[in-house]
N, C-alpha and C positions, 0 to 999 in steps of 0.2 A: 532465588532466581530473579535473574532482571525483568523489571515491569513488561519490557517488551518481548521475551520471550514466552511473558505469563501470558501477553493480550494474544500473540497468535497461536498458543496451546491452546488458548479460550475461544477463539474463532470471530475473535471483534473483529480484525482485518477487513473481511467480507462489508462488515455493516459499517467501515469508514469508507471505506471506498463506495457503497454507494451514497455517502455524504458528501461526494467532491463535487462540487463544482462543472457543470456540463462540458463547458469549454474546457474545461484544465484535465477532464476526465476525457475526450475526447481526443486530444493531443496526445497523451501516453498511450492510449490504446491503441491508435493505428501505429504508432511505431512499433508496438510489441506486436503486434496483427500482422506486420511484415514480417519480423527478423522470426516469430516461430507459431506463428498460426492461430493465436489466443490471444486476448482481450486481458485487461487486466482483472478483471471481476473471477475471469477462470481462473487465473494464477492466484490470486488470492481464497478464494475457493479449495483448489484442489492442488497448488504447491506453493504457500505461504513461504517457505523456509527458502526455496529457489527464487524468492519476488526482486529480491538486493541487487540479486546478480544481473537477473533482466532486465531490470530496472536501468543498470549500469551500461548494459550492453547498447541498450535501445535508446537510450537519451543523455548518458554520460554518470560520470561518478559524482558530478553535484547534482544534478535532477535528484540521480537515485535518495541522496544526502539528504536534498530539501522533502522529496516525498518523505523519507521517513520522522525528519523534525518535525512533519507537519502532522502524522500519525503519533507519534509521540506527545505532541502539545494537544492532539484530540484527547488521547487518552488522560491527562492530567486534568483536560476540563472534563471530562466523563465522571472520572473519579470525585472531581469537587461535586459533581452536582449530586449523587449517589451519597454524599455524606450528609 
């Protein structure tokens, strides 16, 4: 299974996101807070698997891109540090 379908089966999601960055965490959330009434903390929370899309919807298909590079390069230093 890919690392990252393993991290959000695992429920890391939740605990990168509250690793972001105030401003850069504040900027996605009111866009998602507009287009469907949630924050990102909820969609990671409670629809991990839907996050891509909204992601996508609410700030474009590179946002979405870069959030995920940047959950992905979290999780590779996670793992380095854990070894």
């Amino acid at each position: 299974m890919h690392m990252m379908a393993l991290a959000l089966k695992a429920g890391l999601l939740p605990e990168f996101v509250r690793s972001l960055d105030a401003a850069y965490l504040t900027a996605i959330d009111v866009r998602l807070r507009r287009l469907f009434g949630r924050g990102l903390a909820e969609f990671a929370e409670e629809e991990p698997e839907g996050l891509y899309a909204a992601l996508e919807r609410a700030v474009g298909r590179h946002n979405a891109e870069v959030f995920f590079i940047m959950f992905s390069r979290w999780l590779e230093r996670r793992a380095e540090t854990e070894n």
